[in-house]
N, C-alpha and C positions, 0 to 999 in steps of 0.2 A: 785479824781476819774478821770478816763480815758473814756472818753465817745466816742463812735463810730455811725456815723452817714451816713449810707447808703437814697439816694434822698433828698440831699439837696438844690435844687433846686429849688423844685414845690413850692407850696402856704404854704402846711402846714411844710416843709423840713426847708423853710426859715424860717419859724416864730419860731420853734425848735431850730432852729441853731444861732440863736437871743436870746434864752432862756439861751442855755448850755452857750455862750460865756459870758454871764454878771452872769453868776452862779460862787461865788467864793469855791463853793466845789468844783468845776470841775478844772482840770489843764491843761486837753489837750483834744482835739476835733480833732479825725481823720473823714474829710466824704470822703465819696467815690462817685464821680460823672463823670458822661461822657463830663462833657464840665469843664475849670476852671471859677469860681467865680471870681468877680471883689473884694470879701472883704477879707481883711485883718486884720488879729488877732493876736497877740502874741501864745492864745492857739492854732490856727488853725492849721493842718494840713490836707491839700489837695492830693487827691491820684488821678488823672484823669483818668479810668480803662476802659478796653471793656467786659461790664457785661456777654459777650457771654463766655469768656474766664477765667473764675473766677482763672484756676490754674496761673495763673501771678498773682495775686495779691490774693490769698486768706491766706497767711502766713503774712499779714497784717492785717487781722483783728485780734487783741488783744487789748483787753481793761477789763474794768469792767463790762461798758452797753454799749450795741449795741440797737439804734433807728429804725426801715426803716420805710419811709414815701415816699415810692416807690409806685405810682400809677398813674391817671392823671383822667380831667375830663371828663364830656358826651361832654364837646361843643366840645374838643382836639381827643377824640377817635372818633368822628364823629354820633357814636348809641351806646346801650346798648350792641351789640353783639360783638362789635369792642371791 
């Protein structure tokens, strides 16, 4: 399987992204993130994107599953309205 992994970064993106890569049904992990990752994987593949602009990279997402764990928390957004 081709898994696809939009917010790989936050708390829950990483612990996801820890799951797909020690999963041997899975064979390749695309994420898509605004900054690159220090880790390194055989299945990995890193796209480094400006989510503002999705038509430069939106003929990349293909796979089987697509993840997002796109969000943040109250301490990071500052208040609930944020």
């Amino acid at each position: 399987m081709h898994a696809l992994l939009i917010g790989a970064t936050g708390a829950t993106g990483k612990d996801l992204l820890n799951l797909l890569l020690q999963d041997d049904y899975i064979h390749r992990v695309d994420i898509f993130v605004r900054r690159e990752l220090t880790i390194q994987h055989p299945k990995l593949h890193t796209h480094v994107i400006d989510f503002e602009k999705p038509d430069n990279w939106q003929h990349l997402v293909k796979g089987d599953a697509l993840f997002s764990c796109l969000g943040t928390t109250l301490k990071a957004a500052g208040s609930k309205v944020a």
